[in-house]
N, C-alpha and C positions, 0 to 999 in steps of 0.2 A: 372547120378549117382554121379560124380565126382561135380560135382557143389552143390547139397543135401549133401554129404558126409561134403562138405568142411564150410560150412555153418549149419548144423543140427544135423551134426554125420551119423553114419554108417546105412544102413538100406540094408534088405537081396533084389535080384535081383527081389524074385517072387514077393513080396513085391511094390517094384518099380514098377512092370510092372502092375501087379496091379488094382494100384490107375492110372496110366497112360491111360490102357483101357476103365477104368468105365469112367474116364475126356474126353476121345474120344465121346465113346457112347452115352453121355449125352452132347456132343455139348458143352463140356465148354470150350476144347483147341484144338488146331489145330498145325499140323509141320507147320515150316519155311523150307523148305529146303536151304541149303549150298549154293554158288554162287562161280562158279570155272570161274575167268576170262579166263585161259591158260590150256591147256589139260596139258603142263607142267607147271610148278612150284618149283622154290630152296624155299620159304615160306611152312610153315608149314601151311595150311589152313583146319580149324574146319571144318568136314565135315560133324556130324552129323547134324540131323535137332534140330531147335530150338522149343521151346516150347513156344507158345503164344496163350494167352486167344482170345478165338473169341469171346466175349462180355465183356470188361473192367468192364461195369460195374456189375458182376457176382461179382469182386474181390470186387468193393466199396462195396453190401450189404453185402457178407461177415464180411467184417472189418468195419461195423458198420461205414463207411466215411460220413462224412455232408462236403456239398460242402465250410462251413467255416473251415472245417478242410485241406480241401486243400489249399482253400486261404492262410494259414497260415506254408504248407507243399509244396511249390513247386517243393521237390527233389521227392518228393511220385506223387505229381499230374504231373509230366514231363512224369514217367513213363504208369502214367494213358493215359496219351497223345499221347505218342506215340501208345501204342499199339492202341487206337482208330485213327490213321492216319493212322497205316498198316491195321486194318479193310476195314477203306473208300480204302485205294489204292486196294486191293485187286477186292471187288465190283466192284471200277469204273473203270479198267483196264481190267477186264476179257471177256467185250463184246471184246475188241482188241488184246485177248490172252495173256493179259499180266501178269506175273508171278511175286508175291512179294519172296524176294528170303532175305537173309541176308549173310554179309562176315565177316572174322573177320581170320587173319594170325597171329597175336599176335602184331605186331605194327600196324595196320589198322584193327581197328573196325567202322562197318557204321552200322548205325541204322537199314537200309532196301537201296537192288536194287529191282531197278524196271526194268525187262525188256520184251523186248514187243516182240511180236511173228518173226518178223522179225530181232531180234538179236541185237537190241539198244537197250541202259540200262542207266539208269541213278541212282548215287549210292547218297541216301539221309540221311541226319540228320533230327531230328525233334530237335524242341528248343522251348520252352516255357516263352515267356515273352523277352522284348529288352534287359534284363542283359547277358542272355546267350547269344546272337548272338555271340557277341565275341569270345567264347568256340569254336566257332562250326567252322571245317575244311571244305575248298576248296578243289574240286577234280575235 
């Protein structure tokens, strides 16, 4: 609500929930859940789940995207990108139990953890193109 709000304006709760269900029901978005490294924590860490498209490209026919529109829009197609790498991790992790998970305490945001049924995790960035490597945090 608070991310719509701050971005689009206000809209009522039924409202939200909504359009939230019918995007479930019809297989267009899926939660992320939270990722709590430490049962305790002094970090304020987001715990609701996140909201991510399970087919990216649902959003490009949407908004009418040609792929020379991306070429030309990398801050648009990064996003395209990742949410299409957390698809594939999801897929090709799940034969191993493994869970795409997202964090985010207000100074540490990571794209996607990945951790695996026995309790290793590994916490990833996606980056699009050798300009951004640079951007992109070691952990």
């Amino acid at each position: 609500m608070s991310d719509i709000e701050e971005n689009y304006g206000r809209i009522s709760e039924p409202t939200f929930y909504s359009y939230i269900s019918v995007l479930k029901k019809l297989f267009v978005i899926d939660n992320i859940p939270a990722w709590a490294p430490n049962i305790r924590s002094k970090q304020k860490i987001r715990k609701t789940d996140k909201k991510e498209f399970i087919d990216p490209s649902i959003a490009i026919a949407g908004l009418n995207v040609t792929p020379d529109m991306l070429l030309y829009d990398l801050e648009t197609f990064g996003f395209i990108f990742e949410t299409l790498c957390i698809r594939d991790l999801k897929v090709y992790s799940a034969p191993f139990g493994g869970k795409v998970l997202y964090y985010n305490d207000g100074t540490l945001d990571v794209d996607c953890v990945l951790q695996l049924a026995d309790g290793r995790y590994g916490l990833i960035e996606f980056r699009l193109g050798d300009k951004r490597i640079e951007g992109a945090k070691l952990y």
